[in-house]
C-alpha positions as CSV (number, residue, x, y, z in Angstrom):
1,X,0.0,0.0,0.0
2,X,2.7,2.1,1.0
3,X,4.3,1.5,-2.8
4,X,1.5,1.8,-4.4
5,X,0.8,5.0,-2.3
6,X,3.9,6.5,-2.9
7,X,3.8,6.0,-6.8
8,X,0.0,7.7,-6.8
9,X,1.8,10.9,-4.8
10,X,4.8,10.9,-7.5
11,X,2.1,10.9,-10.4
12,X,0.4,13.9,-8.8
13,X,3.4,15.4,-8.3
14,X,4.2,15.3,-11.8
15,X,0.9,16.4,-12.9
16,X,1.4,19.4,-10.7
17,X,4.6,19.8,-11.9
18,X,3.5,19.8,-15.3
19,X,0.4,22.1,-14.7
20,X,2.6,24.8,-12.8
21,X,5.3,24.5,-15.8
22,X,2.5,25.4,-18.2
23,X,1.2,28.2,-16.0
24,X,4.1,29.8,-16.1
25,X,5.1,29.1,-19.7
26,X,1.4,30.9,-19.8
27,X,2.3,33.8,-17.9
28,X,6.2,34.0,-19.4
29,X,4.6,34.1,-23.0
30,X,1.8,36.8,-22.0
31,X,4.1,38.8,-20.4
32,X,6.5,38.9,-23.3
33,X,3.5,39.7,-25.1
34,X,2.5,42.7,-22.9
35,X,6.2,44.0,-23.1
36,X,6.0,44.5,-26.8
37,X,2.5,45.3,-27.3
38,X,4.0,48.1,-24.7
39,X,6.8,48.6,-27.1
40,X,5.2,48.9,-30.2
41,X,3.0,51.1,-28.8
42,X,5.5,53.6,-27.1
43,X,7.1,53.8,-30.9
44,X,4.1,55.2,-32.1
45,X,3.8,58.0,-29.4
46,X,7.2,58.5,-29.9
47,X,6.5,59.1,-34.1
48,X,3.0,60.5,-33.1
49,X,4.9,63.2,-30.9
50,X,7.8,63.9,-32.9
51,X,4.7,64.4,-36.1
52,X,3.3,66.9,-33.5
53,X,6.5,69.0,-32.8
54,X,8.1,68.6,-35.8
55,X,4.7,70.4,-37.8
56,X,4.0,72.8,-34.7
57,X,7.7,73.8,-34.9
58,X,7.5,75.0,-31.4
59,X,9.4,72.4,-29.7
60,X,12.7,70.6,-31.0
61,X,12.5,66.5,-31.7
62,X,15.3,65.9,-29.9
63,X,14.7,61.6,-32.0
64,X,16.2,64.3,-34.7
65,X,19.3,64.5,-36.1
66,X,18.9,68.2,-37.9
67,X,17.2,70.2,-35.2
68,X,17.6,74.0,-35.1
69,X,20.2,73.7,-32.4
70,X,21.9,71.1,-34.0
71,X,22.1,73.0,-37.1
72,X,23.3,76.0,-35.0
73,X,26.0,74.2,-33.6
74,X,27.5,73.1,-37.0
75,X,27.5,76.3,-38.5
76,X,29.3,78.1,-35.4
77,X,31.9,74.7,-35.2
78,X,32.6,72.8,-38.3
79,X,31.8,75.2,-41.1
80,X,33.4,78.0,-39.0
81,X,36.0,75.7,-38.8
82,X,36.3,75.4,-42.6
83,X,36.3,79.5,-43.1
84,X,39.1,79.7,-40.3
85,X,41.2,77.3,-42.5
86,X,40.6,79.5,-45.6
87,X,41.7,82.6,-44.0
88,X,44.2,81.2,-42.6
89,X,45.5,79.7,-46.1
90,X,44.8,83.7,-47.3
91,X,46.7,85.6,-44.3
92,X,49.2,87.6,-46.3
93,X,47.3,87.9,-49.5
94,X,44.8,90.5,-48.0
95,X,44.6,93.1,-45.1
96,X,42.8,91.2,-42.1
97,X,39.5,93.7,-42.5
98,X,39.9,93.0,-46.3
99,X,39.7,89.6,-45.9
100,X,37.2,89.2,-43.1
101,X,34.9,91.3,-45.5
102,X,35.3,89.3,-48.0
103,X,34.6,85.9,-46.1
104,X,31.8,87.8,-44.5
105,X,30.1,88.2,-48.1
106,X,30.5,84.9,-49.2
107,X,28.5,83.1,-46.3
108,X,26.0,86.4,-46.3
109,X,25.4,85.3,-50.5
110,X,25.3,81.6,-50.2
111,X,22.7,82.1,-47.3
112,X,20.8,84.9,-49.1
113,X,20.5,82.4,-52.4
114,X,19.2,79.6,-50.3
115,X,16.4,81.9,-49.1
116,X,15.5,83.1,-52.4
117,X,15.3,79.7,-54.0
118,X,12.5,79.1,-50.9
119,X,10.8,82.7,-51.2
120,X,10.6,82.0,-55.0
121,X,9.1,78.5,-54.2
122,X,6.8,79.7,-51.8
123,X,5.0,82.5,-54.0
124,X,5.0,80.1,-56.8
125,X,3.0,78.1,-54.3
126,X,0.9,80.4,-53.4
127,X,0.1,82.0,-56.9
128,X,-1.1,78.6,-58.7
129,X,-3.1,77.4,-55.2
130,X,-4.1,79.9,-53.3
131,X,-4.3,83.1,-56.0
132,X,-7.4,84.1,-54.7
133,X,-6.3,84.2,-50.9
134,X,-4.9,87.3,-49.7
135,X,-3.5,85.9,-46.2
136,X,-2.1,82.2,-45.9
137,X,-3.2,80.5,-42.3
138,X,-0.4,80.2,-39.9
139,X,-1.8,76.6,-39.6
140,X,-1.5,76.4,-43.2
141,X,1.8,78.0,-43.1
142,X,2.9,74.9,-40.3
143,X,1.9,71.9,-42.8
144,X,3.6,73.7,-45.7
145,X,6.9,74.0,-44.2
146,X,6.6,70.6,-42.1
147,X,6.3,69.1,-45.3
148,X,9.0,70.8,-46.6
149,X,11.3,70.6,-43.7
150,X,11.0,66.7,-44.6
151,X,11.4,66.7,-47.7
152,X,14.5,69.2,-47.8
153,X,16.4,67.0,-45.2
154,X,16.5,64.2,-47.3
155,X,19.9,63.5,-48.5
156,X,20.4,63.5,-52.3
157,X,17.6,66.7,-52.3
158,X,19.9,68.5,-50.7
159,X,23.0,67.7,-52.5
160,X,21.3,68.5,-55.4
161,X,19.9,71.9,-54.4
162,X,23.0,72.6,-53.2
163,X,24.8,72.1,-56.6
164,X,22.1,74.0,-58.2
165,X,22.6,77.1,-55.6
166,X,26.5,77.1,-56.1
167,X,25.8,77.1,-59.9
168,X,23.5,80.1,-59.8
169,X,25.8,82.1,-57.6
170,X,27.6,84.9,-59.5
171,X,30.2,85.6,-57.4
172,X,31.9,89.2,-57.3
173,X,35.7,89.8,-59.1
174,X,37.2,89.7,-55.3
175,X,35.5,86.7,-54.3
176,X,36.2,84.9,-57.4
177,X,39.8,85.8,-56.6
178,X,39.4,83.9,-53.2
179,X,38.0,80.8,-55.3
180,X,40.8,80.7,-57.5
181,X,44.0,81.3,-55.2
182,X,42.4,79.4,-52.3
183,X,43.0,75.0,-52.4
184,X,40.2,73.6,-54.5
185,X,39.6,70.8,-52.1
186,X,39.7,73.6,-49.1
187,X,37.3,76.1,-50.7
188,X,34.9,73.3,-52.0
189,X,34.7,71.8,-48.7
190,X,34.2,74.8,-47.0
191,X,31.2,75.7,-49.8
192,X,29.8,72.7,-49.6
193,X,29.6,72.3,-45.7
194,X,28.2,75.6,-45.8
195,X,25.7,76.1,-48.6
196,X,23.9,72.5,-47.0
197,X,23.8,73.8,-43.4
198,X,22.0,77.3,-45.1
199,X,19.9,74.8,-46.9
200,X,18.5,73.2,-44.1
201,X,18.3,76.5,-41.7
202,X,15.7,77.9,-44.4
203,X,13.8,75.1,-44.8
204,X,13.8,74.1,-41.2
205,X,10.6,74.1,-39.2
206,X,10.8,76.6,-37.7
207,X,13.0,78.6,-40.3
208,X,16.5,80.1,-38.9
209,X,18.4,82.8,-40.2
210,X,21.9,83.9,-40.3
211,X,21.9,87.6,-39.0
212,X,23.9,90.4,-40.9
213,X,21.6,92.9,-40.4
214,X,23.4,95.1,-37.6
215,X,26.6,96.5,-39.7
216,X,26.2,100.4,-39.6
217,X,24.2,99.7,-36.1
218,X,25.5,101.3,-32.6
219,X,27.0,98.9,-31.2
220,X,24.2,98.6,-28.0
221,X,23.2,96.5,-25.7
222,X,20.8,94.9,-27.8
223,X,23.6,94.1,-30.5
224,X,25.7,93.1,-28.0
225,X,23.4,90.3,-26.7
226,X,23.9,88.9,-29.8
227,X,27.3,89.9,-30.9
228,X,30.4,89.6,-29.4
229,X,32.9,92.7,-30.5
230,X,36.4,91.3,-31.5
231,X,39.2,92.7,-32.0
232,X,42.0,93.1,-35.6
233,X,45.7,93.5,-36.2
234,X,44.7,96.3,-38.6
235,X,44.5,99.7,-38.2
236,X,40.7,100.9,-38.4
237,X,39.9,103.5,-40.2
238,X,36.4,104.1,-42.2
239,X,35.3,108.2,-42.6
240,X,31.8,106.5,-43.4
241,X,31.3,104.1,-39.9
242,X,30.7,106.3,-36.5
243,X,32.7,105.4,-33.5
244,X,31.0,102.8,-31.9
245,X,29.0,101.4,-34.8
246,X,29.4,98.2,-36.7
247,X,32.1,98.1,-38.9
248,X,31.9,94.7,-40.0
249,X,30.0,91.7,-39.1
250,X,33.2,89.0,-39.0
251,X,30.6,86.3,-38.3
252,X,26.8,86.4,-38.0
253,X,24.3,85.3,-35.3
254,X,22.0,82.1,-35.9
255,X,18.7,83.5,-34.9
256,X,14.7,82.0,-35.3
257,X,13.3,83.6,-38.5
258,X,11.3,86.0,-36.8
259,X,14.3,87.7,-34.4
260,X,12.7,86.1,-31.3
261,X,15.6,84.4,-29.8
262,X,19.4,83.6,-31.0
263,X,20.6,80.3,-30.6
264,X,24.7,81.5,-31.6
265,X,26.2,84.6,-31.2
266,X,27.7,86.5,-34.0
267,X,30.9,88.3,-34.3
268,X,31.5,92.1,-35.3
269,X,33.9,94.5,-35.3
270,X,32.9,97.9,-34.4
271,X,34.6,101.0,-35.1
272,X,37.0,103.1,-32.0
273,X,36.2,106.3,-31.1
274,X,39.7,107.4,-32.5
275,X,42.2,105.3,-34.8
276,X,43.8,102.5,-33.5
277,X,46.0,99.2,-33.7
């Protein structure tokens, strides 16, 4: 009996053993289950938010690799970078004024072509859609440039409008002197790095600018928020520039498109009160 008892107990025992096995396999399998129902579903807030911010443009997707502060950043490090190394390749060949003007003007053109590629696209918009409409929506406005914000960050659109820009560029006799005497690979690099950042800055959501606007502007304490005053090796001296205006603008501001905020500062060099070293 006690055998026969025993082996009865063991059979249970496996039967139990069996059933708990399968409740957990049960509960291992639903839980995995749960985990990336919860997964899948967190991916789609995530897209759903980024959707939001990216077409409300007032918050940055930081998922994104080409947000306004991002872009800021690369224009004030790596295509700064590139126009140091030109200027430095140039030191000799020009004055230091005569060649920071000169520099100036080349990143103030390639940015002002990029915008006018994107005013000209928008009015042609605007004309064969919405002719009869004297004001476009600012929620219009949103979707327009959300979509465009997309499409322009897309890789090979932005080499090739980047191509087309530098083609369409007529560069003034000085410049052209820069383009020449400077290392092809150097100058192209630089061009290059800096046309596609422009590219994106005017067709980001919001849109950024590059600020140029204060040359000929006292040097105040609302330029100087956004400007830092440097100083040259030259000897400044311009009859047509007051003392303590803005001679030059060395290097411009990143700012939102409507002068809210400034996410780089600028550089400028502002005329003394008297001549000096």
């Amino acid at each position: 009996m006690n055998f026969f008892g025993s082996c009865k107990s063991c059979k249970q025992l496996e039967g139990t053993i069996r059933d708990t096995q399968a409740l957990l396999n049960e509960v291992m399998n639903s839980t995995v289950e749960k985990e990336e129902l919860v997964r899948k579903q967190g991916q789609k807030l995530n897209q759903l938010m980024s959707e939001i911010m990216n077409k409300s443009g007032s918050l940055e997707n930081t998922n994104n690799e080409i947000t306004n502060t991002k872009l800021a950043a690369k224009f004030d490090s790596k295509v700064k970078q590139g126009w140091i190394e030109i200027c430095e390749d140039l030191e000799g060949d020009f004055s230091e004024i005569e060649l920071l003007t000169i520099m100036s003007r080349v990143c103030e053109i390639v940015f002002t072509e990029c915008q006018t590629v994107i005013k000209r696209a928008d009015e042609q918009l605007f004309e064969s859609i919405f002719s009869h409409e004297k004001h476009i929506s600012e929620a219009l406005l949103r979707e327009i440039r959300f979509a465009r914000a997309t499409n322009g960050a897309n890789t090979a659109t932005r080499q090739s409008q980047a191509q087309k820009i530098l083609d369409r560029i007529e560069w003034p006799e000085n410049i052209k002197t820069i383009i020449s005497e400077c290392p092809k690979t150097c100058i192209q690099t630089f061009l290059t790095e800096l046309v596609d950042v422009c590219w994106l800055m005017v067709t980001s959501n919001p849109p950024l600018i590059l600020n140029f606007d204060v040359k000929g502007k006292e040097y105040s304490a609302n330029v100087r928020e956004r400007f830092v005053q440097i100083a040259t090796t030259d000897v400044i001296s311009d009859s047509q520039c007051l003392p303590g205006h803005v001679l030059l603008v060395a290097w411009p501001s990143v700012e939102l498109e409507d002068n809210s905020n400034y996410l780089k500062k600028g550089e400028v060099v502002v005329m003394p009160n008297k001549t000096q070293t």
